[in-house]
C-alpha positions as CSV (number, residue, x, y, z in Angstrom):
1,X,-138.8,34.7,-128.1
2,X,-135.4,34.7,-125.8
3,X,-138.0,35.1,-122.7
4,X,-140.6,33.3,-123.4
5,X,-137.7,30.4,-124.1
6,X,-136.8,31.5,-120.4
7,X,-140.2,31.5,-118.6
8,X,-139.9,27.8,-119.9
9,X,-136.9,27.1,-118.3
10,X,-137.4,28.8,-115.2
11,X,-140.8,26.6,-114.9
12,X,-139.0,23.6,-115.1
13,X,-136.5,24.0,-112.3
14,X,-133.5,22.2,-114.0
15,X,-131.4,25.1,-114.4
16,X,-130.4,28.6,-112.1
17,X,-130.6,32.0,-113.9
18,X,-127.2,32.1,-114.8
19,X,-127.2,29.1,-116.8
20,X,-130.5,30.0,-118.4
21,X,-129.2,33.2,-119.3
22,X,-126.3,31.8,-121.0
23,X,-127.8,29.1,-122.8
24,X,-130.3,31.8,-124.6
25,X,-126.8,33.6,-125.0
26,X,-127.3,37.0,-123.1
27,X,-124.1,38.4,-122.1
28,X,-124.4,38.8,-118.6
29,X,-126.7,37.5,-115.3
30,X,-127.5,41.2,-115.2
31,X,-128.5,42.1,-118.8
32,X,-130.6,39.0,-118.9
33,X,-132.6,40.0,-115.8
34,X,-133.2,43.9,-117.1
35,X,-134.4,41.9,-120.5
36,X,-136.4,39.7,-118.7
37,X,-138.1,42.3,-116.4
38,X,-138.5,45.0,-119.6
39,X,-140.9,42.4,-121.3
40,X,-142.8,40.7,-117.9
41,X,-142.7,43.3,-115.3
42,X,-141.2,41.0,-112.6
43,X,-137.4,39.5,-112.1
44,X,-136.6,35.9,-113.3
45,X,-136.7,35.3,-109.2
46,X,-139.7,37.3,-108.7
47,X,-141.3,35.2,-111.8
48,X,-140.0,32.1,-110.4
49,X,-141.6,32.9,-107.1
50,X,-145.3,33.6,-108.2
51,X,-145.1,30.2,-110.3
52,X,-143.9,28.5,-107.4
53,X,-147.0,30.5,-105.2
54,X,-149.6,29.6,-108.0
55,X,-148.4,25.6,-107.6
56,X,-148.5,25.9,-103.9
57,X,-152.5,27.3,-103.8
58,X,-153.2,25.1,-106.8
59,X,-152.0,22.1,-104.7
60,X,-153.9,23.0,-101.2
61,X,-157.1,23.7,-103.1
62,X,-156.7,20.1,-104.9
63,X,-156.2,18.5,-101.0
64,X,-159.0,20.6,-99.6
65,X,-161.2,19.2,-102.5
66,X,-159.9,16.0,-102.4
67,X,-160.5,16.3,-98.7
68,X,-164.5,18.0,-99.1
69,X,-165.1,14.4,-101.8
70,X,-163.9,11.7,-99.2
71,X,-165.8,13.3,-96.0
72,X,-169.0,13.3,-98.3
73,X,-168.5,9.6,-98.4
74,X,-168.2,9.0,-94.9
75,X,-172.1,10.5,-94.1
């Protein structure tokens, strides 16, 4: 529950790690992030990174369809 709390925060940018880690009361940056990668597979930072990759290609193929709709009106 403590990480899936955590994958919540970390998606919505307000806070670092450490902060995270204390408000779901883990003892250390350190314990946290061994907790965190025991259950996901991946860092907080390495999580954090492929959520921030998945909104980056999310937002390009958005544009590039947005882009394909408004040259169709053009012809």
């Amino acid at each position: 529950m403590k990480i899936d709390m955590a994958k919540q925060l970390i998606r919505t940018e307000q806070m670092n790690f450490t902060q995270i880690s204390e408000k779901l009361g883990y003892s250390s940056i350190h314990y946290f992030s061994r907790q965190f990668k025991k259950r996901t597979g991946m860092t907080p930072s390495e999580y954090a990174s492929s959520i921030k990759a998945m909104a980056d290609r999310d937002m390009r193929q958005e544009r590039k369809g947005s882009r394909k709709k408004d040259s169709r009106k053009r012809h």
